[in-house]
C-alpha positions as semicolon CSV with decimal commas, in nm:
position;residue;x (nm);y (nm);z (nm)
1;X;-2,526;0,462;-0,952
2;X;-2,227;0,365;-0,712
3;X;-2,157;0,083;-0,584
4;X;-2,067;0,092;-0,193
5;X;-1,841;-0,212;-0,108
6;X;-1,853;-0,355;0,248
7;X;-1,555;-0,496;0,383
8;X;-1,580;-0,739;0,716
9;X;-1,361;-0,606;0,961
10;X;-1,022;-0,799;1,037
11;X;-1,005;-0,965;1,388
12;X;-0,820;-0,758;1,700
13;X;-0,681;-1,058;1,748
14;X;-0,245;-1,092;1,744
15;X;-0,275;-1,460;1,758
16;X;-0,229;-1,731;1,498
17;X;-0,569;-1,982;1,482
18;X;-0,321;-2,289;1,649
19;X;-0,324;-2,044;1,986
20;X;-0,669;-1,897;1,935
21;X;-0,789;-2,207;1,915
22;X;-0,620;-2,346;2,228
23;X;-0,634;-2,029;2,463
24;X;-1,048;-2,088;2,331
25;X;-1,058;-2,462;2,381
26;X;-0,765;-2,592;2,603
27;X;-0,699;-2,828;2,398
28;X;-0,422;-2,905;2,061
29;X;-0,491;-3,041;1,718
30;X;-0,112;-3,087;1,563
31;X;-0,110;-3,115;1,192
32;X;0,156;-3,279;1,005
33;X;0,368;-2,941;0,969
34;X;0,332;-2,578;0,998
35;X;0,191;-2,549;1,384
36;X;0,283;-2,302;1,573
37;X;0,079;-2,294;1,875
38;X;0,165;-2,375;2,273
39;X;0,179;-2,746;2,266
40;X;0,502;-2,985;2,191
41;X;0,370;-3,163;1,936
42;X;0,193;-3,473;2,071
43;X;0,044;-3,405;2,434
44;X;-0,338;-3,255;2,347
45;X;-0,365;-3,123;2,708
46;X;-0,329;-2,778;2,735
47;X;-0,265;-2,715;3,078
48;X;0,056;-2,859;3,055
49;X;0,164;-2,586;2,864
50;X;0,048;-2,284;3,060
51;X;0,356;-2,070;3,101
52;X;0,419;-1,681;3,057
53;X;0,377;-1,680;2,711
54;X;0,045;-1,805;2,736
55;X;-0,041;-1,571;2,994
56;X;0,123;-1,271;2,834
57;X;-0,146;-1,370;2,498
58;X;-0,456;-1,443;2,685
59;X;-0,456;-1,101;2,931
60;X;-0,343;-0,903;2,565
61;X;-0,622;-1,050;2,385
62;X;-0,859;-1,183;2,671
63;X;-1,149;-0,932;2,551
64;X;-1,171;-1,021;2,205
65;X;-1,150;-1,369;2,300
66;X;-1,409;-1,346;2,516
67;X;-1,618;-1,155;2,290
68;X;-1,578;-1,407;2,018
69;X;-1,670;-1,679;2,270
70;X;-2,024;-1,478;2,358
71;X;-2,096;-1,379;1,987
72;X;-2,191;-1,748;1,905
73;X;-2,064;-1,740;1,556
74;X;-1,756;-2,020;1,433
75;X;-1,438;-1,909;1,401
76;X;-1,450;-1,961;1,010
77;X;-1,736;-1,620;1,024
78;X;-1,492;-1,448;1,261
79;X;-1,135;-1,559;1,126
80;X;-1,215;-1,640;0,759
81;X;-0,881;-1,554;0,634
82;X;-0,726;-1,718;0,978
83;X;-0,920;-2,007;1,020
84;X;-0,780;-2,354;0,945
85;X;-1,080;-2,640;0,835
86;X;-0,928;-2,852;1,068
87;X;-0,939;-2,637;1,365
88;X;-1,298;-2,478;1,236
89;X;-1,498;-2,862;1,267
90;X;-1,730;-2,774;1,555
91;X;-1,655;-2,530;1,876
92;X;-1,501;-2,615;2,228
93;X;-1,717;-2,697;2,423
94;X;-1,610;-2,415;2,739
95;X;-1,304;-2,169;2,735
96;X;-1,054;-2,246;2,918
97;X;-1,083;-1,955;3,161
98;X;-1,400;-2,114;3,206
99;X;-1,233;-2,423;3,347
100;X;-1,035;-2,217;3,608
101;X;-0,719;-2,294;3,369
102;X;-0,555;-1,961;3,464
């Protein structure tokens, strides 16, 4: 008998979980080293950080986003092998397109 092996398919996603997380919830959660999202490293606001960059990664990955968002499921089912636990603790609560950020 053979055994047929499943793998979960890998996010379309070209973003680290920092900016996932932020593009998702317009907000920053900076860890004692190793961030790499949009923010500066103390201000939590989002907004203040909406440049091209930002733009140029939500319109390339505004659909998965977006599809994520719908899906209901946390980001640890979606991203489990790009999910941080301290990003993972609950969802935001609208996205950020949502808020009429961009």
């Amino acid at each position: 008998m053979s055994t047929i092996l499943r793998r979960r398919r890998g996010s379309r996603l070209s973003l680290g979980p920092y900016r996932r997380h932020e593009l998702l919830g317009g907000r920053a959660t900076y860890p004692v080293q190793g961030y790499d999202g949009y923010g500066d490293g103390h201000e939590t606001d989002m907004r203040k950080f909406i440049g091209p960059e930002m733009r140029a990664d939500w319109a390339a990955n505004r659909a998965a986003l977006m599809d994520f968002w719908q899906s209901g499921m946390s980001e640890v089912d979606v991203f489990p092998h790009n999910c941080l636990p301290w990003l993972c603790f609950g969802r935001p609560r609208s996205p950020a397109v949502g808020r009429g950020v961009f």
